[in-house]
C-alpha positions in Angstrom: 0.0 0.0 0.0 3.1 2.6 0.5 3.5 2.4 -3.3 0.0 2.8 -4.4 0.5 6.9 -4.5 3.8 6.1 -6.8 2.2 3.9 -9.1 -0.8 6.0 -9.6 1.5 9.2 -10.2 2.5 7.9 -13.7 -1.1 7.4 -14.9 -2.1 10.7 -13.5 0.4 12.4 -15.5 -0.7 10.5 -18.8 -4.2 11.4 -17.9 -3.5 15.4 -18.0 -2.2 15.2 -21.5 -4.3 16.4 -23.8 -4.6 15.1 -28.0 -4.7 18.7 -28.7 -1.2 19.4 -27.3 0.2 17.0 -29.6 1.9 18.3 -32.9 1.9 15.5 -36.0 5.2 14.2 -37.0 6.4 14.1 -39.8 4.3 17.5 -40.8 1.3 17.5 -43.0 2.7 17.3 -46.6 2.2 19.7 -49.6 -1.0 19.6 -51.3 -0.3 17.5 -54.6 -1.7 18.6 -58.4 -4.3 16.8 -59.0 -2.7 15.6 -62.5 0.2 14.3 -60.5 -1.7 12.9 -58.3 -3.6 10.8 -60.9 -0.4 10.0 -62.5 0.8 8.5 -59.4 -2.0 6.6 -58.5 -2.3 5.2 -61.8 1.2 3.7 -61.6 1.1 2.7 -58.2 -2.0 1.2 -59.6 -0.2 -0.7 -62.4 3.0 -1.7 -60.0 0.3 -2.9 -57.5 -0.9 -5.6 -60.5 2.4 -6.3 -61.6 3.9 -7.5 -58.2 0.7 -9.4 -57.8 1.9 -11.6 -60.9 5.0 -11.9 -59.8 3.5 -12.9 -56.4 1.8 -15.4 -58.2 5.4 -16.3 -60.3 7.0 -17.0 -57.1 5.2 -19.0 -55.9 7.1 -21.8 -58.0 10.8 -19.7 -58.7 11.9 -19.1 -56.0 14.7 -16.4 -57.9 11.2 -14.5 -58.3 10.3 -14.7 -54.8 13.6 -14.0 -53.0 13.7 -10.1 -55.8 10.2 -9.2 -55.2 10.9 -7.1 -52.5 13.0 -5.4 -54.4 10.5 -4.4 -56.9 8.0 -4.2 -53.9 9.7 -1.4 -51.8 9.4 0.9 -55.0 5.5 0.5 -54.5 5.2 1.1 -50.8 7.8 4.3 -51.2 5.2 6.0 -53.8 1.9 4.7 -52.3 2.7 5.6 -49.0 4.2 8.7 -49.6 0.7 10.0 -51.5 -1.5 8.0 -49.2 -0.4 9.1 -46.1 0.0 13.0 -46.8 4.2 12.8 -47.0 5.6 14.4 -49.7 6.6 17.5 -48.1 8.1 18.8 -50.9 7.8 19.6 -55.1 10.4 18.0 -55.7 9.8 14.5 -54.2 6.9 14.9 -56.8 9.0 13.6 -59.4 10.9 11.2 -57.2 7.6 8.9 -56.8 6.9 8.9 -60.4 10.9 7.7 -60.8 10.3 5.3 -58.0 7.5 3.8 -59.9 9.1 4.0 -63.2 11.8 1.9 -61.6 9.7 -0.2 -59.5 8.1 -0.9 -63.1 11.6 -1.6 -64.7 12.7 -4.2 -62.0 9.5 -5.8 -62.6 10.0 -6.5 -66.1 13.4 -7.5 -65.0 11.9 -10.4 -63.3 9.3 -11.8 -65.9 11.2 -15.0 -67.2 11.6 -14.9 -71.1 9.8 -17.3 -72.8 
């Protein structure tokens, strides 16, 4: 019972916070074009279905399957930078559409030639 009043301190303390006082991290990013915007989506869009083939390719090559992230982490970087309101800057504009363009490329990479 002495160290009721010391564990209930920490829990008082969290309580008092408020959500208000709480500034987002990263900041909110830039407002993108809407034409970029499209563009962006549409490739993330077309990424999206090409590393579901491969997906599906890997499932019997395994060479497929052990490069997909590759290819994969191309996707997230644009998706996820448009999704979630974090391209802080013009400039990183053009970086997702290279990220997909390369995402695309290393895709193509990995399609066996028949």
């Amino acid at each position: 019972m002495k160290f009721l009043p010391a564990l209930l301190l920490p829990i008082a303390f969290a309580a008092s916070l408020r959500a208000e006082d709480v500034r987002p991290i990263p900041p909110p990013g830039i407002e993108i074009p809407a034409a970029d915007r499209a563009e962006i989506e549409a490739g993330v869009k077309k990424l999206g279905e090409e590393i579901a083939k491969l997906n599906e390719l890997g499932k019997s090559n395994p060479l497929v399957a052990s490069e997909l992230p590759n290819v994969e982490i191309f996707h997230k970087s644009a998706d996820w930078a448009v999704r979630y309101g974090e391209i802080l800057d013009a400039k990183q504009i053009a970086t997702a559409k290279t990220h997909i363009a390369q995402g695309l490329e290393r895709a193509g990479v990995l399609v066996p030639q028949t």
